[in-house]
C-alpha positions in Angstrom: 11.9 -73.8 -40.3 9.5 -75.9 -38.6 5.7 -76.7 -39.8 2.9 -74.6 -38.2 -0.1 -75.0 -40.2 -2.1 -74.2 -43.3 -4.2 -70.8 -43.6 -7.4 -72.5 -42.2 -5.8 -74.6 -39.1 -4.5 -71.3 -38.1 -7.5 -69.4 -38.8 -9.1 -72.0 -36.2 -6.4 -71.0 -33.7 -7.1 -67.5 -34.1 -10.4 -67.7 -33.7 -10.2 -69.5 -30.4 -7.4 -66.9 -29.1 -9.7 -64.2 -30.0 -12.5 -65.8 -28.0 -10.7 -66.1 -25.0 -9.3 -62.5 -25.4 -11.4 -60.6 -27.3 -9.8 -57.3 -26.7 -6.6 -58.2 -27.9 -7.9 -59.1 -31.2 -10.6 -56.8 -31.8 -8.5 -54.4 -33.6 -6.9 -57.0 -36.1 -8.3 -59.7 -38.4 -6.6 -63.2 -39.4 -5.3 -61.4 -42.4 -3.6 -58.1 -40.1 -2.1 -60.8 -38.0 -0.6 -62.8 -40.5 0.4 -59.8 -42.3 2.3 -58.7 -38.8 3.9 -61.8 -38.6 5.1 -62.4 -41.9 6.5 -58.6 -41.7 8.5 -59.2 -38.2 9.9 -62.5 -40.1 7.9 -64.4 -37.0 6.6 -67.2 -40.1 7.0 -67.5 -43.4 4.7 -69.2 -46.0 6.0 -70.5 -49.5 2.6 -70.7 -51.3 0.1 -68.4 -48.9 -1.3 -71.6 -48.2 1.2 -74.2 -45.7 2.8 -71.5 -42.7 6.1 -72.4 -41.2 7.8 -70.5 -38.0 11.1 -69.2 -39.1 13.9 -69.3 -36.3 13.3 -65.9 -35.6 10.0 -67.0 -34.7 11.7 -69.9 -32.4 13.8 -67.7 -30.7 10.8 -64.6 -30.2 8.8 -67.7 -28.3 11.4 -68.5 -26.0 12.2 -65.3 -25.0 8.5 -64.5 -24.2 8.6 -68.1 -22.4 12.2 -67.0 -20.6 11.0 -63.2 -20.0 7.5 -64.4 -18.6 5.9 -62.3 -21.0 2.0 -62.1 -21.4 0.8 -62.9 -24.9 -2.4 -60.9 -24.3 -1.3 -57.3 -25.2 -3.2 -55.0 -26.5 -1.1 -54.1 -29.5 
């Protein structure tokens, strides 16, 4: 796994994604998100504190990089 952040550097990440696309977010807080991407196996996090993308978080990446997908669903 490779390092992504703690809880607040990713908190300020959020926040700026959900300023720039406000209607993507609007329907989930920091903590839904997380909670989605810990689910799906996207991160994992060792001591709720220090976040790391698992490989399955790698590969999900590059296939939205490959597949030209649009990170701003409404989902």
């Amino acid at each position: 796994t490779s390092g992504v952040g703690t809880k607040a550097q990713l908190s300020q990440i959020y926040e700026i994604a959900k300023s720039q696309s406000p209607e993507v977010y609007a329907k989930y807080s920091l903590e839904q998100y997380l909670h989605y991407l810990l689910t799906w196996v996207l991160i994992t996090t060792p001591d709720n504190e220090q976040y790391f993308i698992t490989i399955a978080g790698q590969e999900f990446l590059k296939w939205m990089i490959d597949a030209r997908v649009s990170e701003n669903k409404p989902f």
